[in-house]
C-alpha positions in Angstrom: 38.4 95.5 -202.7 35.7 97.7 -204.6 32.4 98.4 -203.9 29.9 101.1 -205.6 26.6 101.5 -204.8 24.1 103.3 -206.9 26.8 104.6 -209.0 25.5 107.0 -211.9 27.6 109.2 -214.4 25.7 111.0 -216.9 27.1 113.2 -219.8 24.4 116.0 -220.4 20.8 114.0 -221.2 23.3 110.9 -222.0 23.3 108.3 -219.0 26.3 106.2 -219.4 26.2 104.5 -216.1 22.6 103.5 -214.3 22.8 102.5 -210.4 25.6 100.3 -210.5 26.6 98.1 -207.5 29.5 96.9 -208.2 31.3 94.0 -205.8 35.2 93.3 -206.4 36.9 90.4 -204.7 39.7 90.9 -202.7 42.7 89.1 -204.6 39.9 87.9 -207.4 40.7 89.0 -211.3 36.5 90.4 -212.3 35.7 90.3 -216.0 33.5 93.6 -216.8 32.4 92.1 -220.0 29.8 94.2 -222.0 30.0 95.9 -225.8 31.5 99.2 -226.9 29.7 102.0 -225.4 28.4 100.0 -222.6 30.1 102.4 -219.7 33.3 99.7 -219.1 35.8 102.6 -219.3 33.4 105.0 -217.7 33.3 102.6 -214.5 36.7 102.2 -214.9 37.4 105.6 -215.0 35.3 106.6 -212.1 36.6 103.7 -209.3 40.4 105.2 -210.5 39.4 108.5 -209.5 39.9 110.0 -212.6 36.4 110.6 -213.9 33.8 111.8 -210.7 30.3 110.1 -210.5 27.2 112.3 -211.1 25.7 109.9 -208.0 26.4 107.5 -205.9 29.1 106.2 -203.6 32.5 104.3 -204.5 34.4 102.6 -202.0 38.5 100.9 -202.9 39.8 99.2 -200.0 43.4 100.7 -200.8 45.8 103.6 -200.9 45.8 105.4 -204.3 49.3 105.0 -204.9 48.2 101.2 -205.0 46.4 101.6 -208.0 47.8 101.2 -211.4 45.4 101.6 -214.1 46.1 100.4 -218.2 43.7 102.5 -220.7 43.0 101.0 -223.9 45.1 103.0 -226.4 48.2 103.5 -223.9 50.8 106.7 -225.3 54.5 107.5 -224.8 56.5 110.0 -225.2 58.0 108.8 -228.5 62.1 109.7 -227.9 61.7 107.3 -224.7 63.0 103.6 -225.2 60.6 100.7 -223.8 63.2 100.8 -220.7 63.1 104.3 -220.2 59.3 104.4 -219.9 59.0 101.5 -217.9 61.9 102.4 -215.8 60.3 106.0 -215.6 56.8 104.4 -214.5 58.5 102.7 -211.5 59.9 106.1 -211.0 57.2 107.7 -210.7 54.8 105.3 -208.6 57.3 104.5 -205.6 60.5 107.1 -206.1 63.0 104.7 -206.6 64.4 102.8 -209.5 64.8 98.9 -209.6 66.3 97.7 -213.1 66.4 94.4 -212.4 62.5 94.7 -211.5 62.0 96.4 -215.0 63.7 94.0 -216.6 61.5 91.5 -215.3 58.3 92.5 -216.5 59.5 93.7 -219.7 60.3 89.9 -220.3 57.4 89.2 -218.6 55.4 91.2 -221.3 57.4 89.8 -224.1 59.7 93.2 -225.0 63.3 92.3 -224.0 64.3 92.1 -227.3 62.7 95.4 -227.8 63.0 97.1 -224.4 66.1 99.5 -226.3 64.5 100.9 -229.3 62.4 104.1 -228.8 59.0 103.6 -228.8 57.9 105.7 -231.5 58.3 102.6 -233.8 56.5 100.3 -231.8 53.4 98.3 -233.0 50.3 98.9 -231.4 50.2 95.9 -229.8 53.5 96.4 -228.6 52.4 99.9 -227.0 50.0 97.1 -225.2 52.1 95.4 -224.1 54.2 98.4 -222.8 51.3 99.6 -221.0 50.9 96.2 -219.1 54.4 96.2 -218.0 54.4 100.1 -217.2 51.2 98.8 -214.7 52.6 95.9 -213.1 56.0 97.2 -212.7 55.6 98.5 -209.1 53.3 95.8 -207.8 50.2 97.7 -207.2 47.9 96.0 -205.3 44.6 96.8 -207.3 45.1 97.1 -211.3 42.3 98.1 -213.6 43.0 96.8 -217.0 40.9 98.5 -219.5 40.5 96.3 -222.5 44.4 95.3 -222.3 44.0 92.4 -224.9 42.6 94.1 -227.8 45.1 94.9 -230.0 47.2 92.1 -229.8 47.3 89.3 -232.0 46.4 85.5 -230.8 49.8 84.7 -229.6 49.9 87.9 -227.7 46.5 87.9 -226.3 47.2 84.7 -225.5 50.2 85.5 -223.6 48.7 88.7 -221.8 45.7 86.4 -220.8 48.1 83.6 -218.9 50.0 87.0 -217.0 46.4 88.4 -216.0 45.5 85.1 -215.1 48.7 84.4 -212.9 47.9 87.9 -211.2 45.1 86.3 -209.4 46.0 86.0 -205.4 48.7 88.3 -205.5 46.8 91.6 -206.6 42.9 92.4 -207.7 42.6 92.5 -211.1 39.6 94.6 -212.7 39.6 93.5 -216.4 37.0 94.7 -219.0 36.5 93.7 -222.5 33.7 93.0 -225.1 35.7 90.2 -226.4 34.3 87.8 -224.0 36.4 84.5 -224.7 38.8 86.6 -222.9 36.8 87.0 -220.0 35.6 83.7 -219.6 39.5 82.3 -220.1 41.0 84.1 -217.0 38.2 85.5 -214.8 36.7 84.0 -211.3 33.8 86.4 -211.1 32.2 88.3 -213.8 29.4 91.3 -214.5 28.0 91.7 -217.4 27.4 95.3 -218.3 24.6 96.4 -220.6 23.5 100.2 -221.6 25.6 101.2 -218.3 23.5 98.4 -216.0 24.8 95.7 -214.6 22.8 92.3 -215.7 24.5 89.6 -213.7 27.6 89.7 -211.2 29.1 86.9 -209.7 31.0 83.4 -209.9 31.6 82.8 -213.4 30.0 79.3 -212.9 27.2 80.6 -211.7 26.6 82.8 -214.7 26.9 79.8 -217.0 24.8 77.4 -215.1 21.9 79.3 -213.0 21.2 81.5 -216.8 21.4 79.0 -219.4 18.8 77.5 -221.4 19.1 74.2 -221.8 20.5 73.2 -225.6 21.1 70.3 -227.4 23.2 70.0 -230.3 22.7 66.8 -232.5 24.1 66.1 -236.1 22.4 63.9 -238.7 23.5 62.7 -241.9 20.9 64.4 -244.1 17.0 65.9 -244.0 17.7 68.1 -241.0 15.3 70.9 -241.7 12.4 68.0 -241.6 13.8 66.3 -238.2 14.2 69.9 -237.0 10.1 70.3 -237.9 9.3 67.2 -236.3 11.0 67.6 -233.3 9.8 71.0 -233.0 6.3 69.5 -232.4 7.5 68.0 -229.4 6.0 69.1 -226.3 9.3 69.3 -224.0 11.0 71.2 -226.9 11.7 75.0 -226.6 12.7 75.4 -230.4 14.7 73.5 -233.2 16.5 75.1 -235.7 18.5 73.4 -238.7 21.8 74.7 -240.1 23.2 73.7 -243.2 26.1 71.3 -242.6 23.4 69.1 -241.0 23.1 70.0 -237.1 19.9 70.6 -235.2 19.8 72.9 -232.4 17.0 72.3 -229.7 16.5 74.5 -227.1 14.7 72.0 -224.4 12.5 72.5 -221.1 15.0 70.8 -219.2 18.2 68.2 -219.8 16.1 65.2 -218.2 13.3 65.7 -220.6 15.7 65.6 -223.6 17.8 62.5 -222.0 14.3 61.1 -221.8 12.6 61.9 -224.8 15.1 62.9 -227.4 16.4 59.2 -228.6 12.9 57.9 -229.4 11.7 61.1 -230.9 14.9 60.8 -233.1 13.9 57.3 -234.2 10.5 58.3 -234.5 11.5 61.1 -237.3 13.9 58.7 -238.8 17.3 60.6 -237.6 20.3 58.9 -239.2 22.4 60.2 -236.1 25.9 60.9 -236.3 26.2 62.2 -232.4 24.2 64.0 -230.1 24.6 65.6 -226.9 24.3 69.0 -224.5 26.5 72.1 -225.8 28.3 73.4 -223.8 27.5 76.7 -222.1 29.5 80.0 -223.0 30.0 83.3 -221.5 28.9 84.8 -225.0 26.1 83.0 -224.9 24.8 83.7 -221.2 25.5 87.5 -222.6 23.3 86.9 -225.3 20.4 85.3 -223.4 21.0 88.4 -220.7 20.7 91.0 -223.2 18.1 90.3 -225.4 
């Protein structure tokens, strides 16, 4: 649905974006995960048509009245009423007006009980949530969602997360955010973007198997700064690190070494084990491991 190809935006000296080739899915919901100030609104920005690249070339594989786009600090006219801006929204993107449609997705986004009362006393994360229904309400087929989850609270991020996540096979879904529990809840395919370059792109799975490090987590009851040490020693051992509530981390050369090795070099350093075993890859992780 989107592809870029040495895309570049600079801001005077500032570079903001640095030969990105970007790859989105047809029908796929991408997670551009990366930090504030990495370029995900920039990009964002640029594939809309809103912003123009300094170089390189961006190619959407649909009309622009297709394209509905959610910035992260959405703003209404304050007099309106929920209704009235969704309704107006609708308007606006296909000329016609549909109220049972608008009533939809303002349930959808959890505002019926709200959808009369003028906006200009709405929460933040009920202005969110206004902007997500404002963006669905005509059924684009491409939505760029920039950061869409942020100011909502758990129940309402998790709520926005299951409607971005249903999106998926009925419209491409562009979805950036540096909270990256979110990504990795609702995307297929991911890039990670870093100082305006794009690390990794692909499968999600793919990021958290082909990048990790293997890890072991194992909890002992007691003297884990000294098993840490011994194991440490250990040959097929990357690093081991004690916290205090009596875990040892090892980072290992592969899993088979420390299925192998990791029981008798436990016994050796007189572990009283409580459990043991691989942890379990995470997208902030594979972020972490990318970027430093």
């Amino acid at each position: 649905m989107i592809t870029t190809r040495g895309l570049s935006k600079s801001y005077g000296s500032a570079l903001v974006l640095d030969g990105v080739d970007l790859a989105v899915p047809q029908g796929s919901v991408y997670g551009l995960a990366g930090p504030n100030g990495a370029g995900k609104t920039t990009l964002i920005n640029i594939v809309a048509g809103l912003r123009a690249a300094t170089s390189g070339d961006v190619d959407v594989q649909t009309s622009s009245d297709q394209i509905a786009v959610l910035s992260d600090t959405p703003r209404f006219e304050p007099w309106l009423t929920g209704r009235e801006v969704v309704t107006l929204a609708l308007s606006l993107a296909t000329g016609a007006t549909n109220y049972d449609r608008v009533d939809e997705v303002l349930g959808q986004t959890g505002l019926s009980d709200a959808a009369s009362r003028r906006c200009a006393g709405y929460s933040r994360g009920m202005l969110q949530r206004l902007g997500i229904a404002s963006t669905l309400v005509a059924g684009p087929s491409l939505i760029l969602l920039d950061e869409p989850a942020s100011a909502l609270d758990p129940q309402g991020r998790r709520e926005i997360l299951n409607l971005i996540a249903d999106l998926r096979g009925q419209a491409t879904v562009l979805f950036s955010s540096h909270i990256l529990g979110d990504v990795q809840e609702v995307c297929d395919t991911v890039g990670i973007l870093h100082h305006g370059s794009l690390l990794f792109q692909g499968p999600l799975d793919e990021l958290l198997v082909g990048n990790a490090v293997p890890r072991y987590l194992v909890k002992v009851s007691g003297g884990a700064a000294a098993i840490a040490r011994e194991l440490d020693r250990e040959d097929w051992v990357r690093t081991a690190s004690a916290e205090g509530d009596g875990r040892v981390t090892l980072e290992v050369t592969t899993t088979a070494d420390a299925q192998q090795h990791l029981p008798a070099a436990l016994a050796k350093a007189s572990a009283i084990v409580v459990s043991l075993g691989p942890e379990e890859m995470s997208l902030e992780r594979a972020f972490l491991e990318l970027t430093s």
